[in-house]
C-alpha positions, 0 to 999 in steps of 0.5 A: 464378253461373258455370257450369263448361261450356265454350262449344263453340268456346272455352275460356272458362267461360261467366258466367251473369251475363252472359245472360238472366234465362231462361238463368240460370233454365233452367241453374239448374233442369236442374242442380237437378232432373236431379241431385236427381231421381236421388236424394233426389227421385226418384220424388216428385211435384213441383209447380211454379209458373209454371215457365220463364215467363222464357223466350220461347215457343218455349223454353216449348215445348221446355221442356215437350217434353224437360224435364218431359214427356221427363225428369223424369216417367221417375221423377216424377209433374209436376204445374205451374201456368200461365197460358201456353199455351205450356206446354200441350202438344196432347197434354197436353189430357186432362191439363189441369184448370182452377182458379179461386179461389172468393169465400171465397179457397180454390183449386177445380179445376172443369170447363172448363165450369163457370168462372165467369171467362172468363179462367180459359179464356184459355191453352186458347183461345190453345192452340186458337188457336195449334195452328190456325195451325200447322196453316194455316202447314203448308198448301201453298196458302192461300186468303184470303176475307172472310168465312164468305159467301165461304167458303161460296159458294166451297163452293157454286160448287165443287159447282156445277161438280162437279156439272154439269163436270170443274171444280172446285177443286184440293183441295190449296187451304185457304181461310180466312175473315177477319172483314172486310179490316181486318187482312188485312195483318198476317194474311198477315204471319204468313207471312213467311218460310214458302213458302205459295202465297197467294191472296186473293180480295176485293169490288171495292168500296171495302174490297176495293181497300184490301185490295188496295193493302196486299196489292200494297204489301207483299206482292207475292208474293201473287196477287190476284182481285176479283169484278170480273173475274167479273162484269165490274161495276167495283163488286161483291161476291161475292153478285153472282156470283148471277144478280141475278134469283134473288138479289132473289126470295130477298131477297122471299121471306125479307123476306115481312113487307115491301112489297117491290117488286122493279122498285124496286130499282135495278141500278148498284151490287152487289145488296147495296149497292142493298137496303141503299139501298132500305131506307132509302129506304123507312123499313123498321124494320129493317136489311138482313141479307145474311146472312139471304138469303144462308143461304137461297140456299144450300140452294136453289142446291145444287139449281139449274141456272141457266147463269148461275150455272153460267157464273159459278162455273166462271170463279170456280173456274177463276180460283183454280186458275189464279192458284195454278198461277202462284204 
């Protein structure tokens, strides 16, 4: 097929045999469908199947914004299947139905709710996914944590210091909980080019210093903080920036089916790393969760005036500040 445009410095036709399976199909269904729908096909319903799947994502995107949403439905109702989220539009959630095919072989349209595959749901979630990170590439300033403890005990800090000081974090800041280091580097990748500020904030234990040599290794521009500088301990975890004292009686009080002595309990290593020892020790038939602990710490450190913990969370919230200040 050849088309009869021009190139737009060059006389010379432009041979569609020589481009992309993609171009080829695009080219063909603009010419197709702007002509047809003037005419014959004009205010008709069309149904395609799998459209513009030779074309990579961001074609798919303009696809859906100024071909089928920008000019075909000026005079046709457009009804598409798809397995690509990137022909899901956010805008187009209301209009999204989902079909699965039932054990008898007939297509069925049923609500998002009632699907029986979880796959049938994969374009929405990837949809949900990916409109999420454009919204965080958009943010300014980015911080990075571990996980939901640290977020929320940066929350914790932050009230804490609101509460009892004019300190507090500069709201501009996003934080974003990972699950675990294990993939920090090819997260923070996602923002190769952009001109985000970024911050992670690590344990000074064995995961976090391994975040930090890939962070330092090949992402220089991102600033760096680990517990340590907090604490002053060579090894910690954020659950140490809690006055030891307090964080061990709520570790009894939610571990109340246990013999707990807590002078048995030794101060080397972070306050975690300790319990865990101690229970193994000690053979309790079950396994330590910080979480635990950690979710009733937080509803009782709302309310505490602790200097100690007051010390730790002002020199936290005044470190993230000042590592996005010189970003």
């Amino acid at each position: 097929m050849e088309f009869d445009g021009i190139r737009q410095h060059s006389e010379t036709p432009l041979d569609l045999s020589m481009k992309s399976k993609g171009i080829r199909w695009y080219v063909s269904f603009i010419i197709t469908f702007d002509v047809q729908t003037k005419g014959e096909l004009k205010n008709s319903i069309l149904l395609f199947d799998e459209p513009s799947e030779a074309l990579h994502p961001q074609a798919q995107m303009e696809f859906t914004d100024t071909t089928v949403c920008g000019r075909l439905i000026k005079s046709n109702q457009v009804i598409y299947a798809t397995h690509s989220p990137f022909l899901l539009g956010e805008d187009m959630r209301v209009k999204i139905v989902c079909v699965e095919r039932s054990n008898d072989g007939v297509a069925e349209i049923v609500k998002s709710t009632e699907v029986q595959r979880k796959n049938t749901l994969l374009p929405l979630r990837a949809l949900f996914g990916f409109d999420s990170l454009s919204r965080i590439l958009d943010e300014d300033n980015i911080l990075i944590v571990e996980g939901w403890n640290d977020k929320k005990f940066i929350e914790l800090f932050n009230y804490i210091c609101s509460k009892n000081s004019e300190i507090f974090l500069n709201p501009s800041i996003y934080i974003i909980q990972l699950r675990g280091t294990g993939k920090i580097g090819k997260f923070i990748s996602i923002f190769s080019g952009k001109t985000n500020k970024i911050v992670a904030l690590l344990d000074s234990d064995r995961a976090g210093d391994q975040a930090k040599k890939i962070i330092e290794n090949a992402f220089e521009e991102i600033k760096i903080i680990q517990t340590s500088e907090i604490v002053k301990r060579l090894t910690s975890e954020i659950e140490d920036l809690i006055p030891r004292s307090i964080y061990l009686k709520k570790f009894k009080e939610v571990y109340s089916d246990l013999s707990i002595v807590i002078p048995d309990i030794k101060n080397k290593k972070p306050v975690c790393e300790e319990i865990e020892i101690y229970f193994k020790k000690n053979n309790f038939n079950k396994q330590f969760d910080k979480q635990l602990v950690n979710k009733a710490l937080f509803e009782e450190l709302y309310h505490s005036n602790d200097p100690i913990l007051k010390k730790n969370a002002e020199s936290l919230i005044n470190t993230i500040n000042e590592r996005f200040s010189k970003s």
